[in-house]
C-alpha positions in Angstrom: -20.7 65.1 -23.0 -23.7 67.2 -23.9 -27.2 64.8 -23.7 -28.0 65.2 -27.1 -24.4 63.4 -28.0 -24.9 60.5 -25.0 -28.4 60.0 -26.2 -27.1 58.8 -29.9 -24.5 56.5 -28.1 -26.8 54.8 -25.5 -29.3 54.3 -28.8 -26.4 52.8 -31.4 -25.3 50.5 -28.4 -28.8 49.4 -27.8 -29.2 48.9 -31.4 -26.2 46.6 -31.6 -27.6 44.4 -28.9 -30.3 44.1 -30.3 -28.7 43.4 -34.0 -26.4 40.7 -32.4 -26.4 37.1 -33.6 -26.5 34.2 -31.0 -23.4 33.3 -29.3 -21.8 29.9 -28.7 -19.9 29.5 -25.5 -16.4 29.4 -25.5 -15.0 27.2 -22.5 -11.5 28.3 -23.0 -13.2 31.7 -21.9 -14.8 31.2 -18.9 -13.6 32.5 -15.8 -11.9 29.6 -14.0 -10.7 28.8 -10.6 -9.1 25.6 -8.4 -12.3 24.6 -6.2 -11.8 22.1 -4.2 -15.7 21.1 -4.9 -15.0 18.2 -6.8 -19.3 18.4 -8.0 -19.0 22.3 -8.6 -18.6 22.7 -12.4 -15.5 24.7 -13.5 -17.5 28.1 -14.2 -18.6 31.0 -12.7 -20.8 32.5 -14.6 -22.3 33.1 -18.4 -23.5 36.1 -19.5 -25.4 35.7 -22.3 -26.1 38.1 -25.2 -28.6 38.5 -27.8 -31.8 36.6 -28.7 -33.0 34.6 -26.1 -30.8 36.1 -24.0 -33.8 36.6 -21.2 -35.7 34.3 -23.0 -35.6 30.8 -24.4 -32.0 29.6 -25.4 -33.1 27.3 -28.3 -30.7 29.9 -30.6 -28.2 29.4 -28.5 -25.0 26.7 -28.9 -22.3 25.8 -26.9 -18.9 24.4 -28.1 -15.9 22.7 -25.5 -12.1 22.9 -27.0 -11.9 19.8 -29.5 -15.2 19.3 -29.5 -19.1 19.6 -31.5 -21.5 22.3 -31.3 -24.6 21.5 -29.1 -27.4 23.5 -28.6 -27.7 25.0 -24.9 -30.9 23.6 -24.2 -29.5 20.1 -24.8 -26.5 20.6 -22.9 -28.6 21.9 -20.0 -30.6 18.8 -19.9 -27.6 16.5 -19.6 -27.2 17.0 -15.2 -30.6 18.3 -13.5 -30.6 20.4 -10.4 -32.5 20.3 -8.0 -32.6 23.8 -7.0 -34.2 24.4 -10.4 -37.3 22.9 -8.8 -37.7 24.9 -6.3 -35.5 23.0 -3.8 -34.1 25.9 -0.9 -31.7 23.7 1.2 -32.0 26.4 3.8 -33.0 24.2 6.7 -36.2 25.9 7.5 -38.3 25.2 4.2 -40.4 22.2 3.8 -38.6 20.6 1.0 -40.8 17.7 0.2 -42.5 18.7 -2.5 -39.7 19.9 -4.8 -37.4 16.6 -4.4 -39.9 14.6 -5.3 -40.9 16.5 -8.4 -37.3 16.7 -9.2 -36.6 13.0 -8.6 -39.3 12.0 -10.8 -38.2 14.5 -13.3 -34.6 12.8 -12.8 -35.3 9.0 -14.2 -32.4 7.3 -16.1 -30.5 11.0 -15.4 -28.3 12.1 -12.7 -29.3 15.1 -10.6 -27.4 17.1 -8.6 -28.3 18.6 -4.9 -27.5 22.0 -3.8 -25.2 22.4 -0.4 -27.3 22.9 2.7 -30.0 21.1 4.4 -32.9 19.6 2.8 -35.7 18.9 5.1 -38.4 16.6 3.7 -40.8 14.4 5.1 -40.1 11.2 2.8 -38.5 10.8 -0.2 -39.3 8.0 -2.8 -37.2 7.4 -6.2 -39.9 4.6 -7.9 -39.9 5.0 -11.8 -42.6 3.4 -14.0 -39.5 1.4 -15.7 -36.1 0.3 -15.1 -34.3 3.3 -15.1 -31.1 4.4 -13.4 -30.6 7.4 -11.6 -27.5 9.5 -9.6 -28.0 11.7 -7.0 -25.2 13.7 -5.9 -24.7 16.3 -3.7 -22.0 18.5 -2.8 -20.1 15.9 -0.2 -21.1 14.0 2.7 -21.6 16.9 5.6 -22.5 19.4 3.2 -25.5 18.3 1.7 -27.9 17.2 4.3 -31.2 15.5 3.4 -33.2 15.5 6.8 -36.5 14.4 8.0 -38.5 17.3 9.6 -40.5 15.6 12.3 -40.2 12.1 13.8 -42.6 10.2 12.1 -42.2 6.3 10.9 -41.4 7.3 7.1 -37.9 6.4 5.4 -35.5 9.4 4.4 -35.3 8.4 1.0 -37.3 4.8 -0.4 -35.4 3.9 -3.5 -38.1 1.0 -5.6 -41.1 0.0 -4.2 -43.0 -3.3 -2.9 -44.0 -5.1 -4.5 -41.4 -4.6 -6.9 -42.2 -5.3 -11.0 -39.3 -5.1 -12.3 -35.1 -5.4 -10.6 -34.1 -1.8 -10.7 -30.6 -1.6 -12.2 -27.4 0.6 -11.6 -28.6 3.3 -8.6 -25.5 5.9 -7.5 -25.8 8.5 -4.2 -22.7 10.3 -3.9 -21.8 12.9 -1.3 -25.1 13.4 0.9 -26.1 12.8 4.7 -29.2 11.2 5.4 -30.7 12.6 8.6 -33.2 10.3 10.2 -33.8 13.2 13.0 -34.9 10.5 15.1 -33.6 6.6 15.7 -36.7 6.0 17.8 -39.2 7.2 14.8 -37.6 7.1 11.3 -37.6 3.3 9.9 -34.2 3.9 7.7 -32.5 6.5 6.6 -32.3 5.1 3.4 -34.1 2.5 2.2 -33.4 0.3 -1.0 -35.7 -2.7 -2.7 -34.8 -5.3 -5.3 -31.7 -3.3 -6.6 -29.1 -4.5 -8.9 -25.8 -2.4 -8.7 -26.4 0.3 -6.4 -23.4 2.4 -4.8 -23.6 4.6 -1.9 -20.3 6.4 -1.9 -19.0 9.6 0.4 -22.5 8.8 1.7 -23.6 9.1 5.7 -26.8 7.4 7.2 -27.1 8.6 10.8 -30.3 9.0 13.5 -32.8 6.3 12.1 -33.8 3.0 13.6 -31.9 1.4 10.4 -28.9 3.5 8.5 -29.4 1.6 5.5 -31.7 -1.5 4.4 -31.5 -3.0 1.1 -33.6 -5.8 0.8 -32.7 -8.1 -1.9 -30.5 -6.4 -3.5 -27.1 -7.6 -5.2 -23.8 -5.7 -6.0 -24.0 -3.4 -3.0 -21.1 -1.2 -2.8 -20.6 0.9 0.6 -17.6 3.0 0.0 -15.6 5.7 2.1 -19.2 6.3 3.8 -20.4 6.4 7.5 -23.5 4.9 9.2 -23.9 6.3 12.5 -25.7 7.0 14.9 -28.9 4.7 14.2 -30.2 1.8 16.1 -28.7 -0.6 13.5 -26.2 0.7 11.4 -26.5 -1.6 7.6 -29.5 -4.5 6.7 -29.2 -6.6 4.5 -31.9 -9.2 4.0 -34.8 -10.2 1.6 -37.6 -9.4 1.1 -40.8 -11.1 -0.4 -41.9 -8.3 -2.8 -39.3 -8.9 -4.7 -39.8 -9.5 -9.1 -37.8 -12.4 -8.3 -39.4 -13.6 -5.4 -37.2 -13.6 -2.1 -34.2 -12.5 -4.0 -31.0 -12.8 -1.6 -28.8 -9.9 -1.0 -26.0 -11.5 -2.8 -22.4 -9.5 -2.9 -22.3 -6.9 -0.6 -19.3 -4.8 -0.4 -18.4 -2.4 2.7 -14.8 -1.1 2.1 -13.0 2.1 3.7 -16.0 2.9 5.8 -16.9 3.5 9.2 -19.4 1.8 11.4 -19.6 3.3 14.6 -22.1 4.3 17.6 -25.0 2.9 16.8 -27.2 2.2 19.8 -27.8 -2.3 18.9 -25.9 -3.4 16.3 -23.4 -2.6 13.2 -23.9 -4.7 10.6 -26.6 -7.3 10.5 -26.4 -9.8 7.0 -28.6 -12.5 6.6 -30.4 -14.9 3.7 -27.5 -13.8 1.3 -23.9 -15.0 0.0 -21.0 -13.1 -0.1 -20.6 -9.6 2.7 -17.0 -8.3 2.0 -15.6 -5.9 4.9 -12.5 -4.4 4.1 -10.4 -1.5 5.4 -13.1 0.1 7.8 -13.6 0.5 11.4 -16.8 -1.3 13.0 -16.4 0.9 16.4 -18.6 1.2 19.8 -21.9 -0.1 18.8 -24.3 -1.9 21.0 -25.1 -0.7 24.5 -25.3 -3.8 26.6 -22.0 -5.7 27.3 -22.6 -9.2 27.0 -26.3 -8.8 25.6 -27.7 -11.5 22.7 -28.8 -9.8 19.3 -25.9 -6.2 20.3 -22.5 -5.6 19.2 -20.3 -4.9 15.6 -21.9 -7.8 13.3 -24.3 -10.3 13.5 -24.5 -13.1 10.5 -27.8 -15.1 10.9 -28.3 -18.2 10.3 -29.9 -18.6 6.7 -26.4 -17.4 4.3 -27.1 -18.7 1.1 -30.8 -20.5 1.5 -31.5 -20.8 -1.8 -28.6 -23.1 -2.0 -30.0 -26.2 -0.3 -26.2 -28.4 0.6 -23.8 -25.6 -0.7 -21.8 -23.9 2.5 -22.6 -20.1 0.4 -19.6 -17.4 1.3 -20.4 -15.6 3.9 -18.4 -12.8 5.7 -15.0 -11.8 4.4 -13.2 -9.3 6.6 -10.0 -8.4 6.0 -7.7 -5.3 6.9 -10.4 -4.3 9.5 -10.1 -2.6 13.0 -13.1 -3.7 15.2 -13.2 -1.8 18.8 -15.3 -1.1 21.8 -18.4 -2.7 20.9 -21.1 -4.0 23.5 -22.8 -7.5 22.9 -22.0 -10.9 23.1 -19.3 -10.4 20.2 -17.8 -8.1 18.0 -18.7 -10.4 15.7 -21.5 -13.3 15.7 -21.3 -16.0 13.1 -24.4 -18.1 12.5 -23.9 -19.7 9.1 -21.9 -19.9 5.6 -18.2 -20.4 5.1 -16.5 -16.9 6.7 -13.0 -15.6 6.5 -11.1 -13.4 9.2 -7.6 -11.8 7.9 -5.4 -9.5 9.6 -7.8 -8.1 11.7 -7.3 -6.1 14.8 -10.0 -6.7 18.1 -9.4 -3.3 20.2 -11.5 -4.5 23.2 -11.8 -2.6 26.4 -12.5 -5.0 29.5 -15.7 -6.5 29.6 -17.8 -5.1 26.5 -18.5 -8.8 25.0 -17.7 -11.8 26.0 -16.2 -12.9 23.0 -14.3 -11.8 19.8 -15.6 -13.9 17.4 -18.7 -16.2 18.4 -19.3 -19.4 15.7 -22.1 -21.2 16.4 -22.4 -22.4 12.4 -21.2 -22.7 9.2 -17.1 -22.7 9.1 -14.8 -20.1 8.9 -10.9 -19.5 8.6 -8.9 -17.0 10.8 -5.6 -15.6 9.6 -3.2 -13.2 11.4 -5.9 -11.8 13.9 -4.7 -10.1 16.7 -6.8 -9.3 20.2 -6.3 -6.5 22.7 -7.2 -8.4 25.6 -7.4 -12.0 27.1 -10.5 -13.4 27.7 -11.4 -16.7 28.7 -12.5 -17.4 24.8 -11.6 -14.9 22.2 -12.9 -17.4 19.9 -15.6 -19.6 21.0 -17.4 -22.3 18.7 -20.3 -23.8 18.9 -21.4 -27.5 18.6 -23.1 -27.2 15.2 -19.5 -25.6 13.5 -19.1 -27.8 10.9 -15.7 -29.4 10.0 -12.6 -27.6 8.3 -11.9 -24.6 9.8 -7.9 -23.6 10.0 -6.8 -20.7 12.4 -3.3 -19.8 12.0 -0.8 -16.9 12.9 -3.4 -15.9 15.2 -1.2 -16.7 18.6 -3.1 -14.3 21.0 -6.6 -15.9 20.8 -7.5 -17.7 23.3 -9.7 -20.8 21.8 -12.3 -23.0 22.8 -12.8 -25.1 19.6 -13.4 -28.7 18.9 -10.4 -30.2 17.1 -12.2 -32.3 15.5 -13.3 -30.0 13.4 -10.5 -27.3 13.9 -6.7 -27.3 12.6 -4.7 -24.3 14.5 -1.8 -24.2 12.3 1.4 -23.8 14.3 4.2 -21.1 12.3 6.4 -23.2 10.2 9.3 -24.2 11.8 8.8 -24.1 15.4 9.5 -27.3 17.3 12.0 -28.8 19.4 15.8 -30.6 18.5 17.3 -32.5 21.6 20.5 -34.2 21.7 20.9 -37.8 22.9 22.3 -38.8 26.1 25.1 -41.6 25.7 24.2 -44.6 27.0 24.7 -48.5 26.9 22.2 -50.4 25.4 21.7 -54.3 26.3 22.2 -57.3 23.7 18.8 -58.6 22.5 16.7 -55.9 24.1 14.4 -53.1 22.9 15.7 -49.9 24.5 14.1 -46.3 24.7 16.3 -43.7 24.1 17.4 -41.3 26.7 17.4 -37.4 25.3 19.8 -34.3 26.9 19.8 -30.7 27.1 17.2 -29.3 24.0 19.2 -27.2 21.4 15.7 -25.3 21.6 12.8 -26.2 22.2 10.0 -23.7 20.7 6.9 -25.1 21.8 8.0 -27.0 25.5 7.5 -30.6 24.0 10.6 -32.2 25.7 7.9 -33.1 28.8 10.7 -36.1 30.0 14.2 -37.3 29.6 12.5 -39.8 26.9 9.6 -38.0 25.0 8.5 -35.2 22.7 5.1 -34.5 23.6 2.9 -32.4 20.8 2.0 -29.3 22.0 -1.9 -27.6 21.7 -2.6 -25.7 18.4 -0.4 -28.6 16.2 -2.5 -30.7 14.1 0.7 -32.3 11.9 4.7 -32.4 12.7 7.5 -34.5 11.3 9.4 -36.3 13.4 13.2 -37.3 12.9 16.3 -38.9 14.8 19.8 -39.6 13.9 22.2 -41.3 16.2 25.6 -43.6 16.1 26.6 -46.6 17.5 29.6 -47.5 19.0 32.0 -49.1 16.7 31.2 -53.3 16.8 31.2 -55.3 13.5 29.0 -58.1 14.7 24.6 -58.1 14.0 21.8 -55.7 13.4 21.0 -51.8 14.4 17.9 -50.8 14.3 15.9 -47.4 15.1 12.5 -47.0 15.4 10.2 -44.3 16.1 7.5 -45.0 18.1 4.0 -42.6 18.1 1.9 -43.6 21.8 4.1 -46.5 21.7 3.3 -47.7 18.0 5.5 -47.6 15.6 5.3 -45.3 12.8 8.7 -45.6 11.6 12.0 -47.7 11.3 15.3 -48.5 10.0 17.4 -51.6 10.4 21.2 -51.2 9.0 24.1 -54.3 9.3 26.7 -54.0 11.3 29.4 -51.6 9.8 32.0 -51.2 12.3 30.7 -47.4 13.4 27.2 -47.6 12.2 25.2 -43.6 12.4 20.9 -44.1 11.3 18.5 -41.8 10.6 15.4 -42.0 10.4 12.0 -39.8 9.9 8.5 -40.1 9.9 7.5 -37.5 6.8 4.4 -35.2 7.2 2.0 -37.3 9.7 -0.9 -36.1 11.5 -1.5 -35.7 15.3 -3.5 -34.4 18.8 -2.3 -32.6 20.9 -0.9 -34.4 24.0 0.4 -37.2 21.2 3.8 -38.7 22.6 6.9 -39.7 20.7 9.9 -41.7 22.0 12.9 -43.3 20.3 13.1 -47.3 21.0 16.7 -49.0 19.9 18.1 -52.2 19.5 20.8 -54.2 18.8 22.3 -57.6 19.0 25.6 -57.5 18.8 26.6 -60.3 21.1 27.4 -57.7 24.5 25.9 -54.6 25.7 27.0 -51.7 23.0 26.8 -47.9 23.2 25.0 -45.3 21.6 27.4 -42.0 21.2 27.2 -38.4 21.9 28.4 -36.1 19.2 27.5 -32.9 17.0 25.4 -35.2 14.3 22.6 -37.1 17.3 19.5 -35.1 16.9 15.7 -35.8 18.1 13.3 -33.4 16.2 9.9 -32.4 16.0 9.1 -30.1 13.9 5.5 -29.0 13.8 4.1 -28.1 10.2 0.4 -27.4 11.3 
């Protein structure tokens, strides 16, 4: 093309450029792709033409299938990045600066953290008023916030103390906290006085606490990690609170992992109400048998501010627990705790208990231990009354049952048959008992007596048996509990004459005895008769 020619062209494009109106962006036109990013938005790229195309974008509009026009300044402002102030995420620059200004640029807004590693010195999220704020990154593992030298200060401080005001609704999604150093770094992340906060796809690892909230309530930790710290999670109170010594109420730990961290797990306090559920609480604590190490410590304060009230305390359910060092996997000091279907995976000789009560109460439900010791559950003298273990048959226990009811399965007991025999005129005669049809918990202890077994805090007890055929005086059965009689029938003389008897639903000790007495006076010694119908039973119910 001769240059005279391509000169005119290049100019009339130029001209049309120049001439063009300002574009809206079309979604539907945007190249697309299947990212498995779940933060990355769903475009590539925008090229943008005319006006403002290099330039402000206040002419500028963008429109999404089915819905309004905006203008692209607004729709800009709706998610901040941080790597539009200045923050590199390239490991090596100081990164400080930038996330702060961004943070404070971020207030009631969400802001979003570029993949890479942030390093910082401290971070501090503490607006002038209550306002939320998300930060999310681009997954746990793949955006790293990390201290750059070992020094004292938090990762990230999220409020301030004293606190003025409760600071409400707080979300970190999909970002490691790096500590650098358990030794130096206080926590990896820090929270005060704050009211729905979620830490979510979030890791907290080489700090002398992962994470600390101090009197804060609705705590969610979910699908996260804390690692790697001295203490793994804190929850406490603290006195700089806007309502003073506010109690970290409702705290919430579910499909997480709590592993390897040099003293302690999980350590709850002052509170009411620390739900564990579906997570591993793995190989933390150093010592075996030390006071203060192993997977969870509850103090002894849960629910203080409730002078009288037994507050909830720990709720674990659906939880594996293994390996850790300490006197316990799990140390409870106060409020009323639940343990369900829980699994104690415990190599020989890292604590010396399971579960350690030394106060409040507690239920157990289908907990299951890897290995005997000489108490998988061990109370205390200051457990208070009304705790039930049940379906739990591999602990060993050293509990007051006084306090404790171990509630046998339904249904287990023992059913003997009589042994004939002739029973004197006039006379009060303890029946003699056979072969047991089965006997599930080894009561039969003589030819005479059901003994209860340990771990049954209530049976029902019941008898049938016949006479021999004799028309003349009384029959009568009893049932006698430690000799005293707790039940009894008294039939006339029938010709064949069969009795039973039972005792309902009664309550007993272990070691409790029950025998059979009969008598009858029928003129001449008269027989009591084997056949399929005599039965002794004890059935224990709990």
């Amino acid at each position: 093309m001769p240059s005279r020619l391509l000169a005119r062209v290049l100019t009339a494009f130029a001209a049309l450029l120049i001439a063009a109106p300002a574009v809206a962006y079309d979604a539907t036109k945007a190249p697309r792709y299947a990212s498995p990013d779940m933060y990355r938005p769903n475009v590539d790229r925008i090229i943008l033409n005319g006006p403002g195309s290099t330039g402000p974008v206040d002419g500028m509009s963008v429109t999404v299938p089915g819905g309004v026009s905006r203008s692209l300044a607004d729709r800009a402002a709706d998610v901040l990045n941080a790597a539009d102030f200045g923050v590199k995420a390239d490991g090596v620059t100081n990164d400080t600066a930038a996330m702060n200004t961004a943070l404070a640029a971020a207030v009631g807004r969400t802001l979003l953290l570029p993949k890479g590693t942030i390093l910082v010195d401290a971070l501090t999220y503490a607006p002038p008023s209550n306002k939320p704020i998300t930060l999310r990154g681009q997954g746990r593992g793949s955006t790293i916030i990390q201290k750059r030298t070992a020094t004292p200060n938090n990762v990230l401080t999220i409020g301030s103390n004293p606190s003025p005001f409760v600071l409400n609704d707080v979300r970190v999604e999909g970002i490691t906290f790096d500590g650098f150093d358990p030794t130096a770094t206080y926590a990896a992340i820090e929270g005060l006085d704050l009211w729905r906060v979620t830490f979510r796809d979030v890791e907290v690892r080489k700090a002398k606490i992962g994470l600390e909230c101090l009197s804060c309530i609705w705590v969610t930790f979910d699908a996260s990690i804390a690692q790697k710290n001295k203490t793994g999670l804190r929850f406490n109170t603290y006195g700089g609170a806007s309502y003073p010594s506010t109690p970290p109420n409702l705290v919430q730990i579910q499909n997480s992992q709590v592993n390897e961290n040099t003293v302690l797990g999980i350590d709850y306090d002052v509170g009411a109400l620390i739900s564990l559920r579906g997570s591993n609480v793995e190989y933390n604590g150093t010592t075996a048998g030390a006071v203060g190490q192993g997977g969870i410590i509850i103090g002894p304060n849960v629910g203080q501010f409730n002078p009288g009230t037994v507050m909830q305390g720990l709720q674990v359910e659906d939880t594996w627990i293994e390996g850790n060092k300490g006197q316990a996997h799990i140390v409870q000091q106060s409020g009323r705790s639940s343990y369900r279907n829980l699994l104690f995976w415990t190599p020989g000789g890292d604590t010396t208990n399971d579960l350690l009560i030394t106060g409040g109460s507690y239920t157990v439900d289908n907990v299951v231990t890897s290995t005997p010791k000489t108490a998988n559950l061990l109370e205390g003298p200051n457990v208070l009354a009304g705790n039930v273990i049940q379906n739990s048959p591999s602990l060993a226990l050293s509990i007051d049952r006084t306090k404790t009811t171990v509630v046998a399965p339904r249904g287990q007991g023992s059913r003997v048959r009589l042994q004939a025999a002739s029973i004197a005129n006039n006379a009060d005669t303890t029946v003699s008992w056979g072969a047991a049809e089965f006997d599930d918990t080894g009561a039969l202890t003589s030819g005479t007596t059901l003994t209860v077994p340990a771990g049954t805090s209530r049976v029902r007890v019941s008898v049938g048996l016949g006479w021999a055929s004799n028309g003349t005086g009384l029959r009568k059965v009893r049932i006698l509990k430690n000799g005293a009689e707790v039940a009894a029938t008294t039939q006339a003389a029938l010709g064949y004459n069969f009795q039973n008897l039972e005792t309902g639903l009664i309550s007993v000790s272990p070691g409790d005895t029950f025998t059979v007495s009969v008598y009858q006076n029928s003129g001449g010694a008269l027989a009591v008769l084997t056949n399929q119908d005599d039965f002794f039973v004890m059935e224990s119910a709990r």
